[in-house]
C-alpha positions in Angstrom: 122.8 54.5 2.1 119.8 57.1 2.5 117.0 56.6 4.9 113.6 57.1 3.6 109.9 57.7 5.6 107.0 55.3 3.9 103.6 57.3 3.8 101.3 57.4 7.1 98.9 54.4 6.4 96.8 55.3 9.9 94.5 57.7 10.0 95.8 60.6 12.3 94.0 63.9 11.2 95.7 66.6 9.8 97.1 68.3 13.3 98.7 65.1 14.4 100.1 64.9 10.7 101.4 68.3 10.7 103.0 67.7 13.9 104.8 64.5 13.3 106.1 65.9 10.1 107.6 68.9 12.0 109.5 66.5 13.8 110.5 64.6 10.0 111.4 68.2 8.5 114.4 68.3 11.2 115.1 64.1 10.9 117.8 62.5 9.6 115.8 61.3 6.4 116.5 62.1 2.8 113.2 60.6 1.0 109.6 61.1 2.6 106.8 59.5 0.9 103.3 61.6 1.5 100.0 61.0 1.4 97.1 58.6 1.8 97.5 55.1 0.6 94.6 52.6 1.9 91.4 54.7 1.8 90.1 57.5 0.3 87.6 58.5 2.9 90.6 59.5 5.6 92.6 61.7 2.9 94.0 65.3 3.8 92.6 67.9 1.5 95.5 69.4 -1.1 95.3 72.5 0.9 96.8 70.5 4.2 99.2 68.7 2.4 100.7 71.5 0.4 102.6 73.2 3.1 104.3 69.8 4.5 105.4 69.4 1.2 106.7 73.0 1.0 108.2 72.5 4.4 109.8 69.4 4.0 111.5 70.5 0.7 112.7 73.6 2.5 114.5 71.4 4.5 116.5 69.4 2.1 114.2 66.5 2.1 112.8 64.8 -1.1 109.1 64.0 -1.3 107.7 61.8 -3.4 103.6 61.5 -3.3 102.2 58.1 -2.7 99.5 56.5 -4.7 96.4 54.2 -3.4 97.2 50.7 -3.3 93.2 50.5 -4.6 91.7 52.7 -7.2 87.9 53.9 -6.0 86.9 57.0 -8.7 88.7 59.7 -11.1 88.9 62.0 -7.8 92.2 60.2 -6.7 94.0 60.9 -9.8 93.4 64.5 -9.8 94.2 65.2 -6.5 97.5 63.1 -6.9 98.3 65.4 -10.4 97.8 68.5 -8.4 100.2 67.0 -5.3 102.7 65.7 -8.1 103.1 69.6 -9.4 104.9 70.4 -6.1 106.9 67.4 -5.1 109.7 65.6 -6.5 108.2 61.8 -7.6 105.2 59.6 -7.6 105.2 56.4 -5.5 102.7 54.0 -7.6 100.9 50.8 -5.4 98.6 50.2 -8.6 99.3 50.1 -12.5 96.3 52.2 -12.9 98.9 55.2 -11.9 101.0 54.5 -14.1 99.0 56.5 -17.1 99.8 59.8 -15.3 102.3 61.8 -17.7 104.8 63.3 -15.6 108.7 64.3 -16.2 109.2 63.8 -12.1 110.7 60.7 -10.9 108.5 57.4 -11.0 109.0 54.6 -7.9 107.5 51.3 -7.7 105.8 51.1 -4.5 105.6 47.9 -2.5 102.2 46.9 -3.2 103.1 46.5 -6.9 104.5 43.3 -5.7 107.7 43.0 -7.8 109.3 39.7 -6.5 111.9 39.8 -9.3 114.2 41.1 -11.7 112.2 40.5 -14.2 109.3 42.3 -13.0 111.8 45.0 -12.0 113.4 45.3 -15.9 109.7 45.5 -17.2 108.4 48.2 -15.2 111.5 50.1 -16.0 109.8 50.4 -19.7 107.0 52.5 -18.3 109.6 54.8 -16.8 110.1 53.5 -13.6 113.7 54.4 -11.6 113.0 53.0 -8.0 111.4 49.6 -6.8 110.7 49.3 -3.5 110.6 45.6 -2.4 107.4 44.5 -1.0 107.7 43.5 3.0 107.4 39.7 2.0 110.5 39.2 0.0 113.4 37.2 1.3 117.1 38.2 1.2 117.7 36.0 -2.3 115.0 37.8 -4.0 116.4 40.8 -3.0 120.1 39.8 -4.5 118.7 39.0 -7.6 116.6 42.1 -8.1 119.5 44.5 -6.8 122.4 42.6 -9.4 120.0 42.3 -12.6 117.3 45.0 -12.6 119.8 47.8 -13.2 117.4 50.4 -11.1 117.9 51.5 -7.4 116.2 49.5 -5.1 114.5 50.7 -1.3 114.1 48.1 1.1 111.7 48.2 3.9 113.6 47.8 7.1 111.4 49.0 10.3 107.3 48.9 10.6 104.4 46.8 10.9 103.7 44.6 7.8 100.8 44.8 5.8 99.5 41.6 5.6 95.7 41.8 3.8 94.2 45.2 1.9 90.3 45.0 1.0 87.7 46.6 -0.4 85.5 46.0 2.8 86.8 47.6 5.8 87.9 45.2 8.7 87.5 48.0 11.4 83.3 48.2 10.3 83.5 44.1 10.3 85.4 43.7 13.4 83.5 46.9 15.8 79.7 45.8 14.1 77.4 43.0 14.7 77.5 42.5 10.8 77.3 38.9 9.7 77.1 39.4 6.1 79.7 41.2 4.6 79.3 45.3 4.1 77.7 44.9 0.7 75.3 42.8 1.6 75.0 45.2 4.3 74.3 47.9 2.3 77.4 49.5 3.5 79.9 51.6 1.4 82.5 53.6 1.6 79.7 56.7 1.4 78.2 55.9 4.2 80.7 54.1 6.5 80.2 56.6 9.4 83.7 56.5 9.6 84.5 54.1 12.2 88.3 54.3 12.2 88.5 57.8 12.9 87.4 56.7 16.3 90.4 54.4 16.4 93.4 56.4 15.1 95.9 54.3 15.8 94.2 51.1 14.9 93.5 48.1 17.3 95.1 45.1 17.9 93.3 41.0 17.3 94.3 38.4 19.7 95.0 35.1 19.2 92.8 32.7 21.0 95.9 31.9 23.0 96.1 35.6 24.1 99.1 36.5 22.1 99.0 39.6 19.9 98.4 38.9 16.1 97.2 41.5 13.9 96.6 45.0 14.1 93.5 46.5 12.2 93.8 49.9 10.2 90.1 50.2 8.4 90.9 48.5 5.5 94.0 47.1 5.8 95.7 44.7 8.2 99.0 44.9 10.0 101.4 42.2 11.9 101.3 42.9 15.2 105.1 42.9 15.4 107.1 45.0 14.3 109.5 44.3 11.1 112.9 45.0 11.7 116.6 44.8 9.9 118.5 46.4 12.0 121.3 43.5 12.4 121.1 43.1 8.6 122.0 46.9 7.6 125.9 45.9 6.9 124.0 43.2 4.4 122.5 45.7 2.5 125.0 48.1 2.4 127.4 45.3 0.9 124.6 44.9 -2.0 124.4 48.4 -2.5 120.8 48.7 -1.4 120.0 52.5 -2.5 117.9 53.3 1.1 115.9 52.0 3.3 112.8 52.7 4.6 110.7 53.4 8.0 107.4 52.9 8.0 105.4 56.0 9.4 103.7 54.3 12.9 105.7 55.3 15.6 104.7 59.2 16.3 106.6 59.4 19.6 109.5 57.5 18.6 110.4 58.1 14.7 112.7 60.9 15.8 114.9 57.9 17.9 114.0 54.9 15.3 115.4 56.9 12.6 118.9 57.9 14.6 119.5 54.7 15.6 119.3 53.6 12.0 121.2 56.6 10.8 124.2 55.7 13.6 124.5 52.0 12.3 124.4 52.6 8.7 127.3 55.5 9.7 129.0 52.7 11.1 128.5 55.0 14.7 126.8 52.1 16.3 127.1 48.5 16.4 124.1 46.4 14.9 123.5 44.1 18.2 123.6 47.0 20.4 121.4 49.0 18.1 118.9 45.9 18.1 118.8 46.3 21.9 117.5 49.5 21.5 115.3 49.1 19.2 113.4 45.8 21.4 113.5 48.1 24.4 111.9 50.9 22.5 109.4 49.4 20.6 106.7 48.1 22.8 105.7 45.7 20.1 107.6 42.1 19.6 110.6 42.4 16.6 110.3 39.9 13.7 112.2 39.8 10.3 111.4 36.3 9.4 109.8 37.1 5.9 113.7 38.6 5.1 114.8 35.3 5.7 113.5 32.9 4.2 111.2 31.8 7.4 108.2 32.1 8.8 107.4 35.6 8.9 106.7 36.2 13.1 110.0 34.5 13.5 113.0 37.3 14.6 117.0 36.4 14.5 
């Protein structure tokens, strides 16, 4: 089973991106997924994203570009087109991509939503070769989708979950005094000032109780725990799961996060120890309960 990289989905700047790539280039990793998927105002220009590609191809790796989940104006497409040219596939999060002629490989990204087999089958029409299975799915699903969809399948097996995507961004609501919402506001995406490139890593929302619950990433919303399937790799492997993937949020730590996945699904390391390391290194709470059939903060 291969181990992909999901695109970066916070807003790091194109040094820190370089640098955490370096680090992917020599990584265990067959698939990386590149580019910006939330919002259009915290995208690197071709010109930075041209030699990761380049770089990550020289080193064996295969790089698919990643679509926005939202469409905002025709720029997106063509700077997608011109990415497309030097990679190896197109990862599409909305069926407006899907009119983009290309002879590379096509993959259905997560926020397509495809919770079956036959949303899997009819995609495949359009060309499609790859679903990736949206965070949110349970194990069943999965089964179903894997045995009667006849494509390869990625499942998402480490990161924080995306839980909400909007128009309006939740950093602007949640750092402003705003009590209408940005339109009303007269706010757009021209002239947000940018507010989560003063919080590149997002920020966490607490629970009245105190207890971490969501972590903010301009427009988008994450869990505050961290999904994880570590103890359910020897599952997917028995249902011929093509890869899984690891969400691109842990700078310091992919390098380890992505060896201690390699190591179990080599059969190197056993799942319950590996699940050890992974709680010790995350500094975030583990929860898989969404894979399960359970509620989805829930972790067995």
């Amino acid at each position: 089973m291969k181990i992909s990289l999901g695109p970066v989905p916070l807003n790091w700047g194109k040094e820190k991106l370089l640098s955490f790539y370096g680090h992917v280039a020599d990584s265990k990793v067959s698939n990386v997924y590149l580019g910006e998927v939330t919002c259009p105002k915290r995208e690197s220009s071709i010109d930075d994203l041209m030699p990761i590609i380049d770089m990550l191809r020289e080193k064996g790796k295969k790089v698919y570009i990643s679509s926005y989940a939202l469409t905002f104006d025709g720029l997106e497409r063509g700077n997608i087109e011109a990415l497309l040219e030097a990679s190896d596939g197109l990862e599409i999060n909305n069926l407006a991509f899907l009119s983009i002629k290309t002879e590379k490989e096509l993959v259905a990204g997560p926020f397509l939503n495809v919770y079956n087999w036959r949303a899997a089958r009819y995609l495949s029409r359009f060309g499609i070769k790859k679903v990736v299975i949206p965070w949110e799915v349970g194990r069943k699903s999965i089964e179903d989708i894997v045995e009667k969809s006849d494509l390869n399948i990625e499942v998402v097996a480490h990161g924080h979950l995306p839980v909400a995507l909007s128009r309006e961004c939740y950093t602007v609501r949640s750092l402003s005094s705003l009590e209408v919402s940005c339109q009303e506001a007269g706010i757009s995406r021209s002239n947000c000032d940018k507010e989560c490139f003063q919080h590149p890593e997002g920020f966490f929302l607490k629970a009245i109780s105190g207890e971490l619950v969501f972590k903010i990433n301009g427009p988008q919303v994450f869990s505050a725990k961290v999904h994880c399937l570590i103890e359910h790799m020897d599952y997917l492997k028995r249902l011929k799961v093509e890869s899984i993937r690891i969400e691109s949020q842990l700078e310091e730590d992919i390098d380890e996060v992505i060896n201690i996945y390699r190591e179990v699904l080599d059969n190197r390391l056993n799942e319950k120890k590996a699940g050890g390391r992974l709680k010790a290194l995350c500094s975030d709470d583990l929860c898989n309960g969404f894979f399960l059939g359970k509620p989805g903060w829930e972790y067995q």
